[in-house]
C-alpha positions as CSV (number, residue, x, y, z in Angstrom):
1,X,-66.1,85.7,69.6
2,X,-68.7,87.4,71.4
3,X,-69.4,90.6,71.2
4,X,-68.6,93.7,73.6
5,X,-70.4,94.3,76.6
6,X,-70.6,98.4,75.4
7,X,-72.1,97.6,72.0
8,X,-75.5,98.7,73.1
9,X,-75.0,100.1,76.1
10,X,-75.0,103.8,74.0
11,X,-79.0,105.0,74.2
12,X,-81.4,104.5,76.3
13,X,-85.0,106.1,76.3
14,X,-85.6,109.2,78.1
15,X,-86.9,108.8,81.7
16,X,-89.8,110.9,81.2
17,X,-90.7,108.6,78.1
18,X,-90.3,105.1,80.4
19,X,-93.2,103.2,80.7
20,X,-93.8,102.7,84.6
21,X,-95.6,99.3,86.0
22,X,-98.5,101.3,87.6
23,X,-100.3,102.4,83.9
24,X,-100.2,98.9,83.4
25,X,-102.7,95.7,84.3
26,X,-100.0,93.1,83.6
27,X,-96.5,93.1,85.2
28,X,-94.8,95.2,83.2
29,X,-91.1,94.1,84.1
30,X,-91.4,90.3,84.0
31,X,-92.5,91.3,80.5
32,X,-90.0,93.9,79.0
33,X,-87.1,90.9,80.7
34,X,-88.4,88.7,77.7
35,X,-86.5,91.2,75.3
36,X,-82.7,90.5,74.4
37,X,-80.5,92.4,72.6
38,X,-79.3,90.6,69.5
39,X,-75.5,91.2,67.1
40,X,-75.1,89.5,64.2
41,X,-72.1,89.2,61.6
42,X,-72.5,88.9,58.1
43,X,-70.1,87.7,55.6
44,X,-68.3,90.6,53.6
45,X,-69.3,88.4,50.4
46,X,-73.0,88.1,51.8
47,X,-75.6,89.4,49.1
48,X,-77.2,92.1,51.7
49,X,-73.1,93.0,53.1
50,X,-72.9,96.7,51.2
51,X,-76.7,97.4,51.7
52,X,-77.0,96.3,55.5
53,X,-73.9,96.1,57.0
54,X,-71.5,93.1,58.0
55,X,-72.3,94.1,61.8
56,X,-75.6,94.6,62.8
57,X,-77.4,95.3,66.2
58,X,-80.8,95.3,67.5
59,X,-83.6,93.6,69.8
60,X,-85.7,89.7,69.8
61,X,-88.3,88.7,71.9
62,X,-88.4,85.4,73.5
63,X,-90.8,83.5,72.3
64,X,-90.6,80.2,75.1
65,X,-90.3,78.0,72.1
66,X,-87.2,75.6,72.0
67,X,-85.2,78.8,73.0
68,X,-86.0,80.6,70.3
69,X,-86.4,84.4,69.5
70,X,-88.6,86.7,67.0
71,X,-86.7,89.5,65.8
72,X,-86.9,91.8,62.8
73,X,-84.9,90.3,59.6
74,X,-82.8,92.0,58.2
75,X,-81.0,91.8,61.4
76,X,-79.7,88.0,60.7
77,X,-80.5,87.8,57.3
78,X,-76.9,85.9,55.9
79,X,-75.5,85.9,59.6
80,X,-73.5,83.4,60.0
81,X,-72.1,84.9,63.5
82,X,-75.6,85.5,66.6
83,X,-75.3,86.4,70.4
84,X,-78.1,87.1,72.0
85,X,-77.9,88.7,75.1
86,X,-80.3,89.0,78.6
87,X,-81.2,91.8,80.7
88,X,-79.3,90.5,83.6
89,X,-76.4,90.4,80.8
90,X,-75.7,86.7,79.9
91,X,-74.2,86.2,76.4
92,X,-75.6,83.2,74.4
93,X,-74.6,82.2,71.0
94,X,-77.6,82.0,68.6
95,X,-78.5,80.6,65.1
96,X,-80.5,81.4,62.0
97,X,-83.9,79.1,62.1
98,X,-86.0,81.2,59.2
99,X,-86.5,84.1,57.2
100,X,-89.1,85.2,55.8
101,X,-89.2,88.2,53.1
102,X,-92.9,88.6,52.6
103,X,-93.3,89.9,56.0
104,X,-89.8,91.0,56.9
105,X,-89.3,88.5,60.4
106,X,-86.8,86.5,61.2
107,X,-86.4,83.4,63.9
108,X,-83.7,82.3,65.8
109,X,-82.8,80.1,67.9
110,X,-80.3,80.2,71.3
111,X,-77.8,77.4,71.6
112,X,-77.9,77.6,74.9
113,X,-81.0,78.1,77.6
114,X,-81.7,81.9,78.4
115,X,-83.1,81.4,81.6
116,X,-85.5,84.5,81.2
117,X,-89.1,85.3,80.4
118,X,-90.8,84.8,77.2
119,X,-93.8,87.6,76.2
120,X,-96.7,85.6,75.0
121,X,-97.9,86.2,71.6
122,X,-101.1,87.6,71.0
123,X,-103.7,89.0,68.6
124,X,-102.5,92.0,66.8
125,X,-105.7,92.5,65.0
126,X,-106.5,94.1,68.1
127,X,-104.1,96.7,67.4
128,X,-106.1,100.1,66.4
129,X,-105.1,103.7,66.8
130,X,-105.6,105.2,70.3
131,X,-104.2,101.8,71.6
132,X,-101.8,102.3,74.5
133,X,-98.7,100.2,73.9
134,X,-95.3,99.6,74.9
135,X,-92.3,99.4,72.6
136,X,-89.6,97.6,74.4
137,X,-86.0,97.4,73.3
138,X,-84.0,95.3,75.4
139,X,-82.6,96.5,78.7
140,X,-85.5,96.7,81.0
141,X,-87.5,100.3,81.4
142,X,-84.9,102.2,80.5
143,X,-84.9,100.3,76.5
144,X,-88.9,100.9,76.9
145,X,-91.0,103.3,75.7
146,X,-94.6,104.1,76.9
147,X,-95.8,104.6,73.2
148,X,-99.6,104.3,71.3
149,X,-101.2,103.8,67.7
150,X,-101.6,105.9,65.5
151,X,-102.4,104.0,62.2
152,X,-102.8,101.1,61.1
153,X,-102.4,101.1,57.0
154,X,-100.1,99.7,54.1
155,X,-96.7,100.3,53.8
156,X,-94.5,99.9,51.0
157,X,-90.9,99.6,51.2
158,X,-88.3,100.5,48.5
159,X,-86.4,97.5,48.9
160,X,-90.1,95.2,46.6
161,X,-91.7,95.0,50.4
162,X,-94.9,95.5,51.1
163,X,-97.3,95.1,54.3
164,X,-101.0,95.1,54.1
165,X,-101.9,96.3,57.5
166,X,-98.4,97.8,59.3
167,X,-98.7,99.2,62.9
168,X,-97.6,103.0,63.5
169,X,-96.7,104.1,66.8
170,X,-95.5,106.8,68.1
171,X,-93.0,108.4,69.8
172,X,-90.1,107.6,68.0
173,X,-88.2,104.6,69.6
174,X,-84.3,105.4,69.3
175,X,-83.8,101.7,69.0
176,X,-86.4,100.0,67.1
177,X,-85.3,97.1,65.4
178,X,-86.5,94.2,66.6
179,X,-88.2,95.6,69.4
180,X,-91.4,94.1,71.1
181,X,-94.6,95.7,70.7
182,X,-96.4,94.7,74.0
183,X,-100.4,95.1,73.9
184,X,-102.2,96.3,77.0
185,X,-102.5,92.8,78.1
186,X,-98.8,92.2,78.4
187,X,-98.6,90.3,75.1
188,X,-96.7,90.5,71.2
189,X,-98.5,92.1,69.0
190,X,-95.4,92.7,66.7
191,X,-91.9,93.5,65.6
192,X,-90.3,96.9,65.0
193,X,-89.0,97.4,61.9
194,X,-88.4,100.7,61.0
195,X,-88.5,104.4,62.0
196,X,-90.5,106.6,59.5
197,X,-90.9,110.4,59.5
198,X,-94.5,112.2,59.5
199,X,-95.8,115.2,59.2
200,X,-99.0,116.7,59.4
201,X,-99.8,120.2,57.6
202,X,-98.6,123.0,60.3
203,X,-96.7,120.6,62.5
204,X,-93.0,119.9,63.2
205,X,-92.0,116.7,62.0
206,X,-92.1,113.8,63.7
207,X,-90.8,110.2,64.1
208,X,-93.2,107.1,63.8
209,X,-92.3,103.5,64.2
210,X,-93.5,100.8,61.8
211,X,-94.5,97.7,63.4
212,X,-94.9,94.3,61.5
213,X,-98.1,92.7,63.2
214,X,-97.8,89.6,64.7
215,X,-100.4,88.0,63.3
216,X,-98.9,88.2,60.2
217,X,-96.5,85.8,61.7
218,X,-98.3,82.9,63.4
219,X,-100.0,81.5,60.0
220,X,-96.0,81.1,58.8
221,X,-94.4,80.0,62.5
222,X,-94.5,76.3,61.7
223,X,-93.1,76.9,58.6
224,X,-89.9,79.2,60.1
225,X,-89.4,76.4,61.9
226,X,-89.6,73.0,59.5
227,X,-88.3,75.2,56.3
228,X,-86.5,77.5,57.2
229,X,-89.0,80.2,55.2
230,X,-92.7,80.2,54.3
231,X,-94.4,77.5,52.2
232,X,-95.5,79.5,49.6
233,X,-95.5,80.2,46.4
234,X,-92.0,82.5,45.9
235,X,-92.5,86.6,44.3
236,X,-91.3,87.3,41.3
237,X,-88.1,89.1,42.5
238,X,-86.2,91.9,40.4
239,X,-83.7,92.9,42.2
240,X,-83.8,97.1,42.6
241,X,-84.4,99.8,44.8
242,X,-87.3,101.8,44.0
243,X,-89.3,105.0,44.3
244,X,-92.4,107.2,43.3
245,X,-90.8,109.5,40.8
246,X,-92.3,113.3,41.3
247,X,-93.1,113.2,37.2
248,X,-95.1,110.1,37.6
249,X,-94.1,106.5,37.5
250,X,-91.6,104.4,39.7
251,X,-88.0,105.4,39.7
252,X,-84.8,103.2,40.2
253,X,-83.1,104.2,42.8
254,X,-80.7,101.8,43.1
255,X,-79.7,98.2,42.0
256,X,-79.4,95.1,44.5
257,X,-75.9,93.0,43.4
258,X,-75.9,90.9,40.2
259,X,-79.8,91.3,40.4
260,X,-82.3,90.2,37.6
261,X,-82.6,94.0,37.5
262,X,-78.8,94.6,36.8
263,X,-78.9,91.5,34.7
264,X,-81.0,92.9,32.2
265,X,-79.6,96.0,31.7
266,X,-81.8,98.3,33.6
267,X,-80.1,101.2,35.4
268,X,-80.0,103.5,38.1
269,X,-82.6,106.4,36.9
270,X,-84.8,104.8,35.2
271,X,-88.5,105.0,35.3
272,X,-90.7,102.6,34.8
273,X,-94.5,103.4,33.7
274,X,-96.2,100.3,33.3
275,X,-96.2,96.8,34.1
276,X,-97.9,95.1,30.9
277,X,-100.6,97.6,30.3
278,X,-100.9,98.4,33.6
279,X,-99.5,102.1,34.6
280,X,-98.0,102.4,37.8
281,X,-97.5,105.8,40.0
282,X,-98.3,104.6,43.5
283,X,-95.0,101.8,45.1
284,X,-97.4,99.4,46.4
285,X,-99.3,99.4,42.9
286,X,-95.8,98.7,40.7
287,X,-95.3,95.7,43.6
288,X,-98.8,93.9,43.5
289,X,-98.9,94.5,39.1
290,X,-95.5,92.7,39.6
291,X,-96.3,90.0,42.0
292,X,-100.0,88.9,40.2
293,X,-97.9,88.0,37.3
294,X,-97.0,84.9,38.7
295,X,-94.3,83.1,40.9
296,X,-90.4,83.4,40.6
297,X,-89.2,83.5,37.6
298,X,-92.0,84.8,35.5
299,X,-90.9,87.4,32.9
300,X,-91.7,91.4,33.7
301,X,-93.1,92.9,31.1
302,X,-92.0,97.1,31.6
303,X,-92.7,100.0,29.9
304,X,-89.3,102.1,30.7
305,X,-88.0,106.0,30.3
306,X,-85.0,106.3,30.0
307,X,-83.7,110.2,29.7
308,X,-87.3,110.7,27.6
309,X,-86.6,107.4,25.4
310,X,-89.4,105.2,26.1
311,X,-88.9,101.3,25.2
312,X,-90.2,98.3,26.5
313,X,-88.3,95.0,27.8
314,X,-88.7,92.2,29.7
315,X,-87.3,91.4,33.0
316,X,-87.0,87.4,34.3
317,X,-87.5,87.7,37.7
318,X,-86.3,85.7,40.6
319,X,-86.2,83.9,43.9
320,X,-84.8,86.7,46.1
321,X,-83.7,83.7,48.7
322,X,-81.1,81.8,45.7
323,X,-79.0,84.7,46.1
324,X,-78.8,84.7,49.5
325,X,-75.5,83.2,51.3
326,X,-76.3,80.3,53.1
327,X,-76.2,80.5,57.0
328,X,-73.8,77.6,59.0
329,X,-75.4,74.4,60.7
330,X,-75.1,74.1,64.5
């Protein structure tokens, strides 16, 4: 069944906020109709149901390929239920075509033609702070916002995710995932992902957006598309939610299903201080000492504290994508 025509008809960016075709050197419109708005269903018995939702909503870009659309993953990660649909409001059933969890995308592919643009990709290592960009969500100029970088740095995220070389832009998009980052020449130069807050000393918070680069996503296209997910080695996967703890060390903040993490009887609370000999206070440290161990399935070595009682143990990791439900065949 598809879904609702009012399902994202609820925001909008604020007219003042708009982007407007005459700050621009390409043809701003023609390229903010190559963004759809994408629903998904998810299994209730899905591996990522209680942490992401069985109903999930968002934004793709059209990529011109075979009908097929770049979005954010954890959008259609386990779907086994997509409908994409157009700025002039056509619904079209869509399908899972890859994942990938190093980088966070996620392809898929209309059944049907869409019959609307498609936004060039382009280089995103072009991307640096001062850049004026437009964050489009899908329903024209009023899902776009006239937006620019402000950073370009790592991000870690709690969920063992990391990115090298993120985008930041601000303001705050009210409906970020999946939304098209559009360069100053009218092409992709990545993905929304997530809203983030920031604060500088003295100043109000604000609202940034984290981008995933698209050039993080051309050297793995091919493989979306033959594979279904990158050909590479897999990460050692453990299976928790994770933290800087204030006292030093990386805190479990939570435990993802039947986990390696859960497996091995590490719980909620805990804080781990080393990997091996190596002591971790930083997120992005505890997920590279982790990863350089090896591929899925190598053993984790921790050094835990648990209420002050500090013992070692050994964690066998995974391959995050064996416990994932597998999505239908069109």
């Amino acid at each position: 069944m598809a879904p609702d025509d009012d399902d994202d008809d609820d925001w909008m960016v604020p007219p003042e906020a708009q982007p407007q075709p005459e700050d621009y050197s390409f043809d701003l419109d023609h390229a903010l109709g190559a963004i759809v708005a994408l629903t998904s269903r998810v299994p209730a018995d899905a591996s990522t149901a209680e942490a992401l939702g069985m109903e999930r909503g968002g934004n793709g870009v059209v990529l011109g390929i075979q009908n097929l659309v770049l979005t954010i993953g954890y959008l259609v990660v386990e779907a086994n239920e997509i409908w994409l649909t157009t700025g002039k409001g056509r619904v079209v059933p869509a399908h899972v075509v890859g994942y990938d969890f190093a980088t966070g995308f996620g392809l898929v592919q209309a059944q049907e033609a869409l019959d609307c643009p498609a936004l060039p990709i382009g280089d995103s290592r072009q991307a640096r702070p001062g850049s004026r960009v437009v964050l489009a969500g899908c329903g024209g100029r009023s899902g776009a916002l006239a937006a620019h970088i402000v950073a370009r740095q790592p991000f870690a995220g709690y969920w063992e995710y990391m990115l090298d070389n993120a985008i930041f832009t601000a303001p705050g998009h009210p409906h970020w995932g999946g939304s098209g980052l559009i360069g100053p020449n009218g092409e992709l130069w990545g993905i929304g992902s997530l809203q983030v807050p920031h604060q500088l000393p003295g100043e109000p918070m604000i609202p940034l957006n984290m981008i995933v680069p698209i050039e993080s996503f051309v050297p793995i296209f091919d493989d979306l598309q033959t594979f279904g997910r990158a050909n590479r080695r897999p990460r050692p996967w453990l299976g928790l939610f994770a933290a800087e703890a204030s006292s030093g060390g990386i805190i479990i903040i939570g435990l993802a299903g039947d986990g390696p993490a859960r497996r091995a009887g590490l719980r909620e609370g805990d804080v781990m201080l080393a990997v091996g000999s190596q002591q971790v206070d930083r997120l992005g440290d505890f997920f590279r000492a982790v990863w350089t161990l090896g591929e899925a399935g190598v053993e984790v070595p921790l050094r835990i504290d648990r209420e002050g009682d500090v013992f070692d143990m050994r964690v066998a990791s995974a391959d995050r994508y064996r416990f994932l439900k597998k999505a239908p065949l069109h």
